[in-house]
C-alpha positions as CSV (number, residue, x, y, z in Angstrom):
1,X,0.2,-24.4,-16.7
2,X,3.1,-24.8,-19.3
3,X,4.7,-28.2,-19.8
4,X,7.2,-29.3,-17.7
5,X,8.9,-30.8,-20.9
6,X,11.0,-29.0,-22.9
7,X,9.2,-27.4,-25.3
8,X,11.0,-28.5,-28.3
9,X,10.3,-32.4,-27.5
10,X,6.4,-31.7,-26.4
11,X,4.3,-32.2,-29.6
12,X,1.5,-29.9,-31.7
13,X,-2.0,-30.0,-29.7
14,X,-4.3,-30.3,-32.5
15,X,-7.3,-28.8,-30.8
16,X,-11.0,-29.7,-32.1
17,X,-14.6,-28.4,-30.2
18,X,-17.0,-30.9,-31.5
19,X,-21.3,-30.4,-30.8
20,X,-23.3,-33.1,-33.0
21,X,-20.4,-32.9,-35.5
22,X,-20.7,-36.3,-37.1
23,X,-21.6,-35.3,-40.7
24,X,-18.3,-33.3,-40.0
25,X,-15.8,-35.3,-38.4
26,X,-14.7,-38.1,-40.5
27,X,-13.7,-35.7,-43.2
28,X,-11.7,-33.9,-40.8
29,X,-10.1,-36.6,-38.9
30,X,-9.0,-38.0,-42.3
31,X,-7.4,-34.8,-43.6
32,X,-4.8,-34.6,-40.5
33,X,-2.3,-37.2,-41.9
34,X,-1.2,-34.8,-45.1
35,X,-2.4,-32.0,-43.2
36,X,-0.1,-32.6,-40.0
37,X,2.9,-34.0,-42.0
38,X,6.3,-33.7,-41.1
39,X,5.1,-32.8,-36.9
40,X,4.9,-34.6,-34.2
41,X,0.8,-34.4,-32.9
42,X,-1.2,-35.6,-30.8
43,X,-5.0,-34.6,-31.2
44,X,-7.4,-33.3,-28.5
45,X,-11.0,-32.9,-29.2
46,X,-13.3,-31.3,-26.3
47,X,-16.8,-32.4,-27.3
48,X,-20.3,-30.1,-25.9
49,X,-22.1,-32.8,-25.2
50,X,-23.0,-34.0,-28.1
51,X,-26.7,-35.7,-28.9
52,X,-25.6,-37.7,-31.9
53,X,-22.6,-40.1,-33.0
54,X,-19.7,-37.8,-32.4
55,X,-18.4,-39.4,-29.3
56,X,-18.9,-42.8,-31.0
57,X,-16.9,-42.1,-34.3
58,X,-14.1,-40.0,-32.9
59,X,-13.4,-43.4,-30.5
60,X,-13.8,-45.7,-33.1
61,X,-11.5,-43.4,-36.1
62,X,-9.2,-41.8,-33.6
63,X,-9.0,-44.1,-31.0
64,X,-5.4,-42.5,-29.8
65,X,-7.0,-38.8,-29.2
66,X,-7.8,-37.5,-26.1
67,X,-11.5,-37.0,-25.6
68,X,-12.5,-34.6,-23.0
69,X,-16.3,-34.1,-22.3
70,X,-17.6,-30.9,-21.0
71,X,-21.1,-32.7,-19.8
72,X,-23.2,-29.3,-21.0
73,X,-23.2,-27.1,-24.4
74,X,-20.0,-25.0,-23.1
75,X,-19.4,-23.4,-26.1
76,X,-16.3,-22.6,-28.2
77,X,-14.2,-20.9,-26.2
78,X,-14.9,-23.3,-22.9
79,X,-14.3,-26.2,-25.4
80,X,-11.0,-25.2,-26.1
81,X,-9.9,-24.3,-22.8
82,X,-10.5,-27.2,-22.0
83,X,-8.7,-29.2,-24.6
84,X,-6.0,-27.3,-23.8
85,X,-5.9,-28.0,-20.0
86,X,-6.1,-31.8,-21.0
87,X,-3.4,-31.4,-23.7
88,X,-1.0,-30.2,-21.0
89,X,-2.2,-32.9,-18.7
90,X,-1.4,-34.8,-20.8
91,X,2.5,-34.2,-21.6
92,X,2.1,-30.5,-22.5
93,X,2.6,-29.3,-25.8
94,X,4.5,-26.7,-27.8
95,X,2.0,-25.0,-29.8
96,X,-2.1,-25.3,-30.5
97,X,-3.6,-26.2,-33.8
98,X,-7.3,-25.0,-33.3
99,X,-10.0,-26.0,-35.8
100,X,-13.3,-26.9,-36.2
101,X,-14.4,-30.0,-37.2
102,X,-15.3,-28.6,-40.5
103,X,-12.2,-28.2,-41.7
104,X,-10.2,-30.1,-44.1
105,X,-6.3,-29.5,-43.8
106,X,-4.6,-29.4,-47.0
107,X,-1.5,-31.1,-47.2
108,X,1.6,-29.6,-45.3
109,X,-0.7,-26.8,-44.0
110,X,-0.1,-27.4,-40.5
111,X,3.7,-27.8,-40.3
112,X,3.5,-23.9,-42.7
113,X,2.0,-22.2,-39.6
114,X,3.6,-24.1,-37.1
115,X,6.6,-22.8,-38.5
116,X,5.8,-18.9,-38.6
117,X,5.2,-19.0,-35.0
118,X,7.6,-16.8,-32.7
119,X,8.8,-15.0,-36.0
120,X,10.1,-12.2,-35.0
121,X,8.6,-8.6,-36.8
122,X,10.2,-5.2,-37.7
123,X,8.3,-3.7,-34.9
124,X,9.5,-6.0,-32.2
125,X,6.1,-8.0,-31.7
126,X,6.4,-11.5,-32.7
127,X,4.0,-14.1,-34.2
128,X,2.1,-15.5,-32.3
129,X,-0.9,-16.3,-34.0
130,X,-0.7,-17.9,-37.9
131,X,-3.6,-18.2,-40.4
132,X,-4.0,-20.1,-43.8
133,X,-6.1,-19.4,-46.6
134,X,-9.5,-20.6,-46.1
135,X,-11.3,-22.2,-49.2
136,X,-15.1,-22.6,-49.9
137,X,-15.6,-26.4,-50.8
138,X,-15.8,-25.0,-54.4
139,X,-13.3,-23.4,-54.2
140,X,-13.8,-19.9,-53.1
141,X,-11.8,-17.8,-51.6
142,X,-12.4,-16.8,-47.5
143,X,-12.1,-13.2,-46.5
144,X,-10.6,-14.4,-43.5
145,X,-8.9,-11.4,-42.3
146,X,-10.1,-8.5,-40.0
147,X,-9.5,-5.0,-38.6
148,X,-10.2,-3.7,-35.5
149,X,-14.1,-3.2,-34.9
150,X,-14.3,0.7,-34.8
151,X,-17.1,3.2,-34.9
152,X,-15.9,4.1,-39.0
153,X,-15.9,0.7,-39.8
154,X,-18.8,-0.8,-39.2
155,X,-20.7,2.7,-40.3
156,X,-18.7,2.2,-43.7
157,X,-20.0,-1.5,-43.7
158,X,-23.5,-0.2,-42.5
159,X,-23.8,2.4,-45.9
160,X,-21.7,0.5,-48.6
161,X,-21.6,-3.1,-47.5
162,X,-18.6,-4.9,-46.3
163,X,-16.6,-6.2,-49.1
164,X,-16.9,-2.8,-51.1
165,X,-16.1,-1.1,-47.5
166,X,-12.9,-3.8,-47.1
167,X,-11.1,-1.8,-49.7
168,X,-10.3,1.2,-47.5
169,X,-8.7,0.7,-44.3
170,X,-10.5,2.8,-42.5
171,X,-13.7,1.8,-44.0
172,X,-14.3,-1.8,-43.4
173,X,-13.2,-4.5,-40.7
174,X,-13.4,-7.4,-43.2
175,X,-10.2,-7.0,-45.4
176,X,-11.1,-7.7,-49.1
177,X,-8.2,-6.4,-50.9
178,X,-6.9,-9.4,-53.3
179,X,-3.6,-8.9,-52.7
180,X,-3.6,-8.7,-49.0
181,X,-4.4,-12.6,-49.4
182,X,-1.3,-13.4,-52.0
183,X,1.2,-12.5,-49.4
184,X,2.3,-12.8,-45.5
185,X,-0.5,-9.8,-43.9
186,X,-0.5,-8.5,-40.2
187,X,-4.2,-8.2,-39.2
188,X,-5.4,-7.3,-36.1
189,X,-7.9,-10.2,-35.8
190,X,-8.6,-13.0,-38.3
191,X,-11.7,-16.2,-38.4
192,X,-11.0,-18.6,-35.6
193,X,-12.1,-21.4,-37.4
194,X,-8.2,-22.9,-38.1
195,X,-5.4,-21.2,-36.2
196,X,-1.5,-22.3,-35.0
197,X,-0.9,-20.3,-31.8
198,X,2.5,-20.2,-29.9
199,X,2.6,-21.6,-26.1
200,X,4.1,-18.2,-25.6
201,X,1.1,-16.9,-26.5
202,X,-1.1,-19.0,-24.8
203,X,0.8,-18.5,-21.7
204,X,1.0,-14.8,-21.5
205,X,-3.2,-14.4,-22.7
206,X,-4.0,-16.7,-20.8
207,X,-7.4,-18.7,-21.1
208,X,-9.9,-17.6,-24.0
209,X,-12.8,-15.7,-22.8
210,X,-16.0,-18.4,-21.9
211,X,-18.4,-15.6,-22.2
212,X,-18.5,-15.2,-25.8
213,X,-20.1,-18.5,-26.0
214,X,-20.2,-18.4,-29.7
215,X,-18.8,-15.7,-32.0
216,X,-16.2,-12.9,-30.8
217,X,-13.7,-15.4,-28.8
218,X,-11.3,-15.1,-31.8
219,X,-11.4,-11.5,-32.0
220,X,-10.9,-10.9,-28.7
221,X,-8.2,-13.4,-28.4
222,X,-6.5,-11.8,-31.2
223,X,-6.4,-8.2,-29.9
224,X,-5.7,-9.2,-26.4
225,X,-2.7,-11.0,-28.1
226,X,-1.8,-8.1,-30.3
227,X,-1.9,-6.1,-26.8
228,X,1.0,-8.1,-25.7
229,X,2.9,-8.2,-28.6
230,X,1.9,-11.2,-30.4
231,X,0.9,-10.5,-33.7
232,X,-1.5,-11.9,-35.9
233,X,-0.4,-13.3,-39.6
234,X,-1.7,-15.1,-42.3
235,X,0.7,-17.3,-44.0
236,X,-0.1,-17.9,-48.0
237,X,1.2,-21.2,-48.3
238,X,-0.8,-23.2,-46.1
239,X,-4.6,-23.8,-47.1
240,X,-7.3,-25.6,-46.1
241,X,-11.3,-25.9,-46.7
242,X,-13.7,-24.7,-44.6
243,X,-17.1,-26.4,-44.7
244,X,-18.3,-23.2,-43.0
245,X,-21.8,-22.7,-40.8
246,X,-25.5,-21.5,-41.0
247,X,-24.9,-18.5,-39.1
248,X,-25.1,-16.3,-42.2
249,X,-28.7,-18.0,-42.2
250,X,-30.1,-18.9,-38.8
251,X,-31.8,-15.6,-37.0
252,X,-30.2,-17.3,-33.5
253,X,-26.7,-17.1,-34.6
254,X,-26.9,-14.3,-36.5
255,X,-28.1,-12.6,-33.6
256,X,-25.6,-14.0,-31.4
257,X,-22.6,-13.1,-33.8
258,X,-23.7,-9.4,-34.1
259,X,-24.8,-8.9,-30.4
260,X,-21.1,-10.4,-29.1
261,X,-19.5,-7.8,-32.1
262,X,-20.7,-5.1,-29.7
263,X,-20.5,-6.9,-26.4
264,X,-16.6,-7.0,-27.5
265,X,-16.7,-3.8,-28.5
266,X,-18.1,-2.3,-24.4
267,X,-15.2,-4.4,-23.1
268,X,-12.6,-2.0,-25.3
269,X,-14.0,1.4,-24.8
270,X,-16.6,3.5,-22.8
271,X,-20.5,4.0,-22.9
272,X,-20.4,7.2,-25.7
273,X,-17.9,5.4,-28.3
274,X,-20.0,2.0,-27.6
275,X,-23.6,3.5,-28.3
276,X,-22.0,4.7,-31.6
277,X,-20.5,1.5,-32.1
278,X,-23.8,-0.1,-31.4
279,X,-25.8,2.8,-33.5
280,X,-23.8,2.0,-36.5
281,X,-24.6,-1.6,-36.7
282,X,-28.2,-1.3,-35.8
283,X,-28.0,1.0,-39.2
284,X,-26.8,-2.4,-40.9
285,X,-29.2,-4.7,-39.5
286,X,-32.1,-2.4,-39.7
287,X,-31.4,-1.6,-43.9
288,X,-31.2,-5.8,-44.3
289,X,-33.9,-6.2,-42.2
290,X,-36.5,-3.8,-44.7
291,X,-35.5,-6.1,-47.3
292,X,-37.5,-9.1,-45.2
293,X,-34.5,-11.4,-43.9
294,X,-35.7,-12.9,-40.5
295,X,-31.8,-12.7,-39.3
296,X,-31.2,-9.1,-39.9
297,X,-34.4,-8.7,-38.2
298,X,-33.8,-10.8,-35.1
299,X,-30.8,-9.1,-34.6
300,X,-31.6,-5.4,-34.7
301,X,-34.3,-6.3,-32.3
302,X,-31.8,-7.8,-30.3
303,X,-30.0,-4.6,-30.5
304,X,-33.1,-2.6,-29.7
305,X,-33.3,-3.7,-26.2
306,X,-28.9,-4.2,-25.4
307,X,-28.0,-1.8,-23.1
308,X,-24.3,0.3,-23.8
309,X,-23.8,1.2,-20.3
């Protein structure tokens, strides 16, 4: 439910989903003074029932956050609902700072997006969803940006590879265009992994969708969003480091990310357009897959036996 405060005087929900995030969370916890400066916060972490020290450092370095534990392996999206549902529980709040604990705010980052929320937008949509610029620890640049999943896209990313297929609009979902990162861009979807969303556009979207337990939540967020009229923009002046995950190497999560990219994709359109959808990333995994890596592998198998119907 919204806050019963005014929203002006309710502070910034800083919103972390921990799960055996100790290596992670010190180095997160201690970015949020420079990163959150010049707001007023308060921080909510959900935590999935965590096997190591995670409960045990977040009480002893952030002894003021709210700690909300789930009792199970929720996931992502049940992890922030409910931080979110505490947050507001707890005095309500004005907008959501989402992150993982890998993250490492850069200073002034937070107060950037914060501040591009409800921005108004030549086609009468308004922002309601703000992105940095996403580092590499060394440094590198994230693609952090995305299209709409489509039937041309991910054929386009199946033959040529993403980043060559990110060039051309209607070629590629990942958007790799320099450029497109050096100013404010619309996308339709961008990386959940740090995210400013309004409470206007919480409120109207509604809770994020528990069924993606992994992978996909932030895509369909986005588009339902956009649907609404909240857009999705990254703003070029706030950064940040992502640690980032092992999805890119562990067969499970690989399999999980691409299976939930065509799940999404059956929610969005019918049976024909989805088996295409489907046939088109099965050409992806199957080509990676000849070349011997295990994840490609697991997850055309995976893909083998998904129905479309």
């Amino acid at each position: 439910m919204p806050s019963q405060q005014p929203r002006t005087a309710a502070p910034v929900a800083v919103v972390a989903v921990t799960w055996n995030s100790a290596d992670v969370l010190p180095g997160f916890l201690g970015s949020l003074a420079e990163g959150m400066a010049g707001l007023d916060w308060r921080l909510v972490v959900a935590d999935n029932d965590s096997a190591d020290d995670t409960v045990a450092l977040l009480r002893r370095l952030a002894p003021e956050a709210v700690l909300v534990q789930t009792g199970r392996n929720a996931g992502y999206a049940a992890g922030i609902n409910a931080a979110l549902g505490a947050a507001d529980r707890d005095g309500g709040y004005r907008a959501a700072l989402i992150c993982n604990p890998d993250i490492r705010l850069r200073p002034g980052c937070a107060a950037t997006l914060v501040a591009a929320l409800d921005t108004a937008l030549p086609d009468g949509a308004r922002v309601g969803i703000s992105v940095p610029l996403l580092h590499e620890a060394d440094g590198v640049l994230v693609h952090t940006l995305r299209r709409e999943p489509a039937v041309g896209r991910a054929l386009g990313e199946a033959v040529i590879g993403n980043r060559r297929a990110g060039r051309f609009p209607h070629l590629g979902e990942l958007v790799t265009d320099p450029g497109a990162y050096t100013r404010e861009t619309r996308a339709d979807w961008a990386t959940g992994a740090l995210m400013a969303l309004s409470r206007d556009c919480l409120d109207h979207c509604g809770p994020w969708d528990e069924s993606f337990f992994l992978y996909s939540e932030e895509t369909d967020y986005c588009l339902r969003a956009r649907d609404l009229g909240y857009a999705t923009r990254l703003q070029p002046d706030a950064s940040a480091v992502h640690l980032g995950g092992d999805s890119k190497v562990s067969p499970r999560l690989w399999t999980l990310l691409v299976v939930n990219r065509v799940r999404l994709y059956r929610r969005r359109h019918g049976a024909a357009a989805t088996a295409l959808f489907r046939a088109a990333v099965l050409l992806r995994e199957t080509s990676r897959a000849v070349l011997g890596r295990a994840p490609n592998r697991a997850a055309a198998a995976a893909l083998l036996r998904m129905r479309t119907d």
